[in-house]
C-alpha positions in Angstrom: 0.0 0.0 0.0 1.2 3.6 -1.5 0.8 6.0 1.4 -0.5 9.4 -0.1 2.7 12.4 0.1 0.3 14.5 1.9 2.8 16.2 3.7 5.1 17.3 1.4 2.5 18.6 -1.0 1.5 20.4 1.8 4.7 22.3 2.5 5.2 22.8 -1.0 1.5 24.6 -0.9 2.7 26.2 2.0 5.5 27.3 0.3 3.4 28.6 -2.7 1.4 30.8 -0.3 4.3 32.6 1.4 5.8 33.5 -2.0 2.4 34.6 -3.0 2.1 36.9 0.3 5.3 38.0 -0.3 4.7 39.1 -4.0 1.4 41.1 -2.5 3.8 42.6 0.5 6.6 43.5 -2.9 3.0 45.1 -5.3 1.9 47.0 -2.2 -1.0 45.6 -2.0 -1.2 44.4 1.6 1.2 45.9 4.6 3.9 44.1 6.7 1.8 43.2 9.3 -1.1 41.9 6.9 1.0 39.4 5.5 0.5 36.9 8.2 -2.9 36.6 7.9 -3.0 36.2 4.4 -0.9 33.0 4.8 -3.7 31.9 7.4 -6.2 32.8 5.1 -4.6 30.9 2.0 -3.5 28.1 4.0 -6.9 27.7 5.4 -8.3 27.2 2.1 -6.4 24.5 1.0 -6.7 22.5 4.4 -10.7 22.9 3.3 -9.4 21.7 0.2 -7.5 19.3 1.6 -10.4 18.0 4.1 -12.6 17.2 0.3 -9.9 15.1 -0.7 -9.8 13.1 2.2 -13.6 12.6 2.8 -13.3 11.2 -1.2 -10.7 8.8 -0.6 -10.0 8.2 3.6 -7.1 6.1 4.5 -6.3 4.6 7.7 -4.4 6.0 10.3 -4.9 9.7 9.1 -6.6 12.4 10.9 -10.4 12.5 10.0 -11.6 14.9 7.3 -13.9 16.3 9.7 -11.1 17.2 11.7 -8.9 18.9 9.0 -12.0 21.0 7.4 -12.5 22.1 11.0 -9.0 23.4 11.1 -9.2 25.0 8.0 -12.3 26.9 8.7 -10.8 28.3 11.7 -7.5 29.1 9.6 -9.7 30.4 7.0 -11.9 32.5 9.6 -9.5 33.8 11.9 -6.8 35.0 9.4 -9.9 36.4 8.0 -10.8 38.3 10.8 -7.2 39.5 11.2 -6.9 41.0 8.2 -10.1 42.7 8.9 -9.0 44.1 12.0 -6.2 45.9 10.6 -8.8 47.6 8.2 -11.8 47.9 10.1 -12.6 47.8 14.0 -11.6 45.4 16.2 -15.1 45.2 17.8 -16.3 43.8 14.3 -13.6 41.4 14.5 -14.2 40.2 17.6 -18.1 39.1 17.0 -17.0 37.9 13.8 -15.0 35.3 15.8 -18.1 34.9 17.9 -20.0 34.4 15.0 -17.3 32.3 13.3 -17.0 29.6 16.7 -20.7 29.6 17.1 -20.7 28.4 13.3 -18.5 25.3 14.1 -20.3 24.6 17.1 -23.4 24.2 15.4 -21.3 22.2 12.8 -19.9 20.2 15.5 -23.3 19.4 17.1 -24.9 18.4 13.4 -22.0 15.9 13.2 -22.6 14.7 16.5 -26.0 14.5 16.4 -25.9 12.1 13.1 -23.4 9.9 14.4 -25.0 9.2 17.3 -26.5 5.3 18.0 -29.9 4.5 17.9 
């Protein structure tokens, strides 16, 4: 049995999106300190990426796809909300991240809740 090179295509992705943060920190499109979230943001995308690819094909011994969609959307959401907070208030960002854990709780609870024995 192959085992898939997930990790290494993920650094190479990772990679990828630090070059691509770094050419948007070079165009002045973003700022020094909005660079870090952009990663998060990027990176977030592909772990949600990531998590479809592994709920298509699961293998054994590798962290559930549940799990690794979860981690991207909290990635995706709280780089998100950085950024935002450097360009808006950081009251708005705050009860986005409110808004953005109550999301996965619900998610959470749905997954929970159809899992559950009879």
């Amino acid at each position: 049995m192959v085992k898939r090179p997930i990790g290494a295509i993920s650094f190479g992705v990772f990679l990828a999106i630090c070059g691509v943060a770094g050419f948007a920190y070079a165009a002045n499109l973003i700022t020094p300190w909005e660079t870090v979230p952009l990663v998060a943001v990027l990176y977030g995308i592909w772990a949600i990426i990531l998590a479809a690819i592994k709920h298509a094909s699961p293998e054994k011994y590798e962290m559930g796809a549940f799990v690794v969609g979860i981690w991207g959307a909290i990635m995706l959401g709280g780089g998100a909300l950085w950024f935002l907070s450097a360009r808006i208030s950081v009251i708005a960002a705050l009860a986005g991240f409110v808004v953005l854990i109550g999301i996965l709780t619900v998610a959470a609870g749905f997954r929970a809740w159809g899992t559950r024995k009879k």
